[in-house]
DOBA-542890 format. One record per residue (C-alpha): residue in three letters; x, y, z. Coordinates in pm, whole numbers, plus 50000, padded with zeros to 5 digits. Layout:
REM DOBA-542890
ALAXYZ ...
***
This chain:
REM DOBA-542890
UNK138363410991318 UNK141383423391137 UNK139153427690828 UNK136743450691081 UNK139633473391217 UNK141203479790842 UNK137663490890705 UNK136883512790999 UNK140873529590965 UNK139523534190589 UNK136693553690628 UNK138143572790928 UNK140443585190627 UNK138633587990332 UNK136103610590624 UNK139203634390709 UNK139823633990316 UNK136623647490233 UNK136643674890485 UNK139923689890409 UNK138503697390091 UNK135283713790190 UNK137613737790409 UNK139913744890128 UNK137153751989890 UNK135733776590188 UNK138943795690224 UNK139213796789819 UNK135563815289813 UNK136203836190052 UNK139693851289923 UNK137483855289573 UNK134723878989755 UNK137463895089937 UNK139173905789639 UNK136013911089433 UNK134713938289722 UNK138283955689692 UNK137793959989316 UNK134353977089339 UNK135744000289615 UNK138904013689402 UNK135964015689083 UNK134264035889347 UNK136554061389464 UNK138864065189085 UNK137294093488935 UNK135044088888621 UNK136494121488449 UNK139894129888537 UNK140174167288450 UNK136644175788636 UNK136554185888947 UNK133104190689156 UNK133184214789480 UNK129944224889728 UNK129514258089905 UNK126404277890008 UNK125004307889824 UNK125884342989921 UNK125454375089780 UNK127364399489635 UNK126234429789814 UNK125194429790178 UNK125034455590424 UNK123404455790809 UNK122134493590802 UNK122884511791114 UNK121024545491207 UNK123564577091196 UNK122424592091501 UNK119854578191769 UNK116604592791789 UNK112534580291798 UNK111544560691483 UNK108344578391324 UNK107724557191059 UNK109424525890909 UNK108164526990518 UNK109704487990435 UNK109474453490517 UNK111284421490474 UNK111104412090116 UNK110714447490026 UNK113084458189711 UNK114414489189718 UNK116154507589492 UNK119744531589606 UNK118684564789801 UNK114654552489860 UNK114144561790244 UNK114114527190464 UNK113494549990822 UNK111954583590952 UNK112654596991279 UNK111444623791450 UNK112974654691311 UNK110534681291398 UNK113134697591665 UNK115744697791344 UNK113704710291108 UNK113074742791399 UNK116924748391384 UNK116844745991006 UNK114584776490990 UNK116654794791261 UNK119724787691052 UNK117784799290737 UNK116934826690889 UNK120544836491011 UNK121714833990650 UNK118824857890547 UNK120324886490788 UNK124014877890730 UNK123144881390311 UNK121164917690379 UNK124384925290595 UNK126744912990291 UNK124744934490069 UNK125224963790246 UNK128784960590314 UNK129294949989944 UNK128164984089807 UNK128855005290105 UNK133074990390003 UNK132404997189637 UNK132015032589744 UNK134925034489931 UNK137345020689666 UNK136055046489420 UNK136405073689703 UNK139885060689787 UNK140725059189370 UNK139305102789398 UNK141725101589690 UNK138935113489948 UNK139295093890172 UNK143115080790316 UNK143965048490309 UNK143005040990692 UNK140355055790641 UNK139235031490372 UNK140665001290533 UNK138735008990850 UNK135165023490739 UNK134745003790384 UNK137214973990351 UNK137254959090696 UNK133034960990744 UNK132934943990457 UNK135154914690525 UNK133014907890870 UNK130094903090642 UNK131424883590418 UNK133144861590722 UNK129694861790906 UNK127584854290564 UNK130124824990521 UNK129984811290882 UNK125774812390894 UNK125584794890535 UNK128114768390698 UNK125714762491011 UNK122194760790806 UNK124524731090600 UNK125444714390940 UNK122024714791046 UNK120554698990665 UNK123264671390731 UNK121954665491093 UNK118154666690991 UNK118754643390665 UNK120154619990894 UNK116974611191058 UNK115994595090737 UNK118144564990676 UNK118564558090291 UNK119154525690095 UNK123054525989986 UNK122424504289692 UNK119374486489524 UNK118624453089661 UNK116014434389891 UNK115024440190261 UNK115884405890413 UNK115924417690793 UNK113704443190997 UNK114624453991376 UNK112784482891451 UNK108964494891452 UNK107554530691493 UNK107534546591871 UNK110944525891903 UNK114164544291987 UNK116734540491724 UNK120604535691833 UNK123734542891651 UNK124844504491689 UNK122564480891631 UNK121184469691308 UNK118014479991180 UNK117704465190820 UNK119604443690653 UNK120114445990259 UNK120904422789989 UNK121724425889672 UNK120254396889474 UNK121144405489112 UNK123924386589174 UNK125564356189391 UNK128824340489447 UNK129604308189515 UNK133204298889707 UNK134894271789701 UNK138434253489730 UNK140454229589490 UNK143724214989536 UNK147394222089435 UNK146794196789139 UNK143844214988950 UNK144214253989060 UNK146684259188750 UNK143884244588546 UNK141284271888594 UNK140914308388443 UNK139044331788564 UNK136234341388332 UNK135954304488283 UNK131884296288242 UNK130984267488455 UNK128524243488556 UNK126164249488895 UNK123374225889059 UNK121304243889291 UNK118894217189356 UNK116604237589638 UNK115984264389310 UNK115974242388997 UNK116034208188833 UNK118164229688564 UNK121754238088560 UNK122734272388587 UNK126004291688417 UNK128204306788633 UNK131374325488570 UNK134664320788764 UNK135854356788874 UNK138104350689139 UNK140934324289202 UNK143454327789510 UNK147134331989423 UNK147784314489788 UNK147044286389988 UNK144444288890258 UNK146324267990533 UNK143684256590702 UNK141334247690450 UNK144134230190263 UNK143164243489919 UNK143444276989700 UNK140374295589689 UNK137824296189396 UNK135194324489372 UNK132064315189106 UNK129654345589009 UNK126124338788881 UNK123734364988719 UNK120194360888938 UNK117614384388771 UNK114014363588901 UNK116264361389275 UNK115334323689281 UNK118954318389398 UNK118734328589763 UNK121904333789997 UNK122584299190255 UNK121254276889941 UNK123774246789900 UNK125014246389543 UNK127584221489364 UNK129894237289082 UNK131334217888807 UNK134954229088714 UNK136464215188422 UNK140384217688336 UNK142724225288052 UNK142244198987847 
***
């Protein structure tokens, strides 16, 4: 019976023996994953090339405008469309002008008269100086019959030739020009629609060339140059990389983005790079 009760203690220990070690050998696998997964996320997040720096921001264009009509009036004819390129001075918008071009041929005609009345005046006061050099005539004389008609004309020749320019101004406003050469990317208006001195009616774009802005820390701004040529995925417009040049960086900190400013130009001749497009520039520093 002894015998019994000293086997039985035996195996009891040899039992708690063997399971000790599977838990020990548990824990000792698990602190190797552990560290093993720690490893691969610092290989993750150390960067593969020290001095480059990547930074994302959306395509915009250099030149942009949202073209406002000078004066209101009822659109006649709208001569573009979106996607329509234009080049600097090409008319965009006709309004009805036929009232202004009436008051450019009563202007006209006012110069007309005040010119024949200029004329007149001008030789009528060349007489009177060589009538006041014979001493024919007195000075008063002179002053009142020659010199001071003749001043009036000139005034009233001076003031109609300022009112027929007032009215070309007025009636070459009711054609709204392109300020620069670019593409139509917005239309608001159609013909028989009244046109208002606020809201936009076309919106250009220059899309010869496009910026891309970024930011980049404290630690790398010092390492840039502007006319630097750089790297640039745009993957929505090419499987290719494109050049770009660096033509701006800030001298200050933006405070709430945290970073100093970077300002990447790229030349766009065929337009495939199209303003909102997400891009990725590659900066490299000083090496």
């Amino acid at each position: 019976m002894l015998r019994k009760k000293k086997l039985l203690l035996g195996i009891l220990v040899l039992a708690m023996l063997l399971l000790t070690g599977c838990n020990a050998g548990t824990e000792t696998g698990a602190d190797s994953k552990e560290s093993k997964t720690d490893n691969i996320a610092e290989a993750e997040t150390s960067p593969k090339s020290p001095g480059t720096v990547v930074i994302s921001g959306k395509i915009e264009a250099v030149q942009m405008a949202n073209l406002v009509s000078k004066v209101a009036g009822k659109v006649e004819m709208v001569h573009v469309d979106i996607g329509t390129p234009v080049k600097a001075g090409q008319v965009l918008m006709s309004l009805d002008a036929g009232d202004k071009a009436a008051e450019i041929e009563v202007a006209t005609a006012q110069v007309n008269s005040a010119q024949v009345e200029y004329e007149l005046a001008q030789s009528n006061y060349q007489r009177g100086q060589e009538l006041l050099a014979a001493q024919a005539i007195s000075q008063a004389e002179y002053e009142k019959t020659y010199e001071g008609p003749f001043k009036r004309a000139e005034a009233q020749l001076q003031s109609a030739q300022a009112s027929l320019k007032k009215q070309q101004i007025t009636y070459n406003d009711m054609f709204m020009k392109a300020p620069f050469d670019g593409v139509i990317t917005a239309r608001n208006i159609n013909p028989g629609e009244m046109a208002g001195t606020q809201n936009t009616v076309f919106t250009l774009v220059n899309l010869d060339q496009v910026v891309i802005k970024g930011m980049v820390n404290e630690n790398f701004i010092n390492q840039l140059q502007n006319g630097q040529a750089v790297k640039v995925r745009v993957p929505a417009a090419s499987d290719q990389e494109f050049t770009g040049v660096i033509n701006n960086l800030g001298l200050s900190a933006d405070l709430q983005a945290k970073g100093y400013p970077v300002k990447i130009k790229l030349e766009n001749p065929d337009h495939i790079l199209k303003p909102g497009m997400f891009a990725e520039v590659i900066l490299e520093g000083k090496k």
